[in-house]
Wavefront OBJ file of the C-alpha trace (Angstrom):
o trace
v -7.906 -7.332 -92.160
v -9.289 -4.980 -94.841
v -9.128 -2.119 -92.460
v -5.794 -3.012 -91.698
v -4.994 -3.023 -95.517
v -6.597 0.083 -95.678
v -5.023 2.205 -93.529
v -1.467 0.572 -94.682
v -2.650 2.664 -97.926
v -3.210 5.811 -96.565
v -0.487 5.785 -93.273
v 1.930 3.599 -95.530
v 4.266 1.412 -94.122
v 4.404 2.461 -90.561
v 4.293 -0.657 -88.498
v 2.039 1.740 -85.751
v -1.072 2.936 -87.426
v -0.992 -0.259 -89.341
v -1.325 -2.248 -86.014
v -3.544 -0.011 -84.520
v -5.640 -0.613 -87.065
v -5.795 -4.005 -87.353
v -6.824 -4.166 -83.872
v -9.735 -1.795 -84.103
v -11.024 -3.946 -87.527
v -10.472 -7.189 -85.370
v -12.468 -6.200 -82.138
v -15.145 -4.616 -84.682
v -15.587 -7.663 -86.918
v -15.539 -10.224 -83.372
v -18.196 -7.655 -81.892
v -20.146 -8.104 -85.095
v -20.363 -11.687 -85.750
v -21.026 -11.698 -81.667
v -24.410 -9.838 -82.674
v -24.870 -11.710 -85.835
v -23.997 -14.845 -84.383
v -26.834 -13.781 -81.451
v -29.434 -12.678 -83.594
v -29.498 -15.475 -85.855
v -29.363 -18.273 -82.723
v -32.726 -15.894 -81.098
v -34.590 -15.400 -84.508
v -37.357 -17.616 -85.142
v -37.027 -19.511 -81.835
v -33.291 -20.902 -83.013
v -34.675 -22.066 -86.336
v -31.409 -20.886 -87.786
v -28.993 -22.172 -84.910
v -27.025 -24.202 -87.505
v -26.661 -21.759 -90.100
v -25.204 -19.244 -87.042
v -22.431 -22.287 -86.100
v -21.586 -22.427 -89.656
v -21.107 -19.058 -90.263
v -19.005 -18.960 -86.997
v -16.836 -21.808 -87.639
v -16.349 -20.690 -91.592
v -14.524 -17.378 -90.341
v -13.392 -19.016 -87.235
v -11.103 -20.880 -90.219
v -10.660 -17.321 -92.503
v -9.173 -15.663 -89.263
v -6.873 -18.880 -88.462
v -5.806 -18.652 -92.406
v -5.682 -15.386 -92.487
v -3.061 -14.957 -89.254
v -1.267 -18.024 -90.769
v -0.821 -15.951 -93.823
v 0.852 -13.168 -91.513
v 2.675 -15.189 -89.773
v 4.961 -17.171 -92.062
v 4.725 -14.646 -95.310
l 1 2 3 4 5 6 7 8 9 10 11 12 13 14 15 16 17 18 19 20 21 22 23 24 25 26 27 28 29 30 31 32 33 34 35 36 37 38 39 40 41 42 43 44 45 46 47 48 49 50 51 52 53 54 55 56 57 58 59 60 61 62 63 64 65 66 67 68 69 70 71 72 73
């Protein structure tokens, strides 16, 4: 989303680059909280499985308030 937002800044309005680039931030953050998500399940023999769910779940509910946003604004 900030990539999005940023890119609407420099491109301006354009629908185009402004999609585009909400598409490369959204494939970039899933990749990284993929890893992150990962790592933190593997580290310390799953010590911090929870902690990974949480994490997951918390933007799983950003992303869903954050297209909602989009969606009806």
């Amino acid at each position: 989303m900030a990539t999005a937002q940023t890119f609407t800044w420099i491109h301006g309005t354009f629908e185009g680059p402004a999609l585009s680039d909400a598409t490369i931030g959204g494939v970039t953050g899933v990749a990284l909280g993929f890893i992150a998500g990962i790592w933190l399940v593997l580290r310390r023999e799953g010590k911090w499985a929870g902690t990974a769910l949480t994490c997951l779940w918390i933007g799983a509910l950003f992303m869903i308030g954050c297209l909602g946003f989009v969606a009806f604004s």
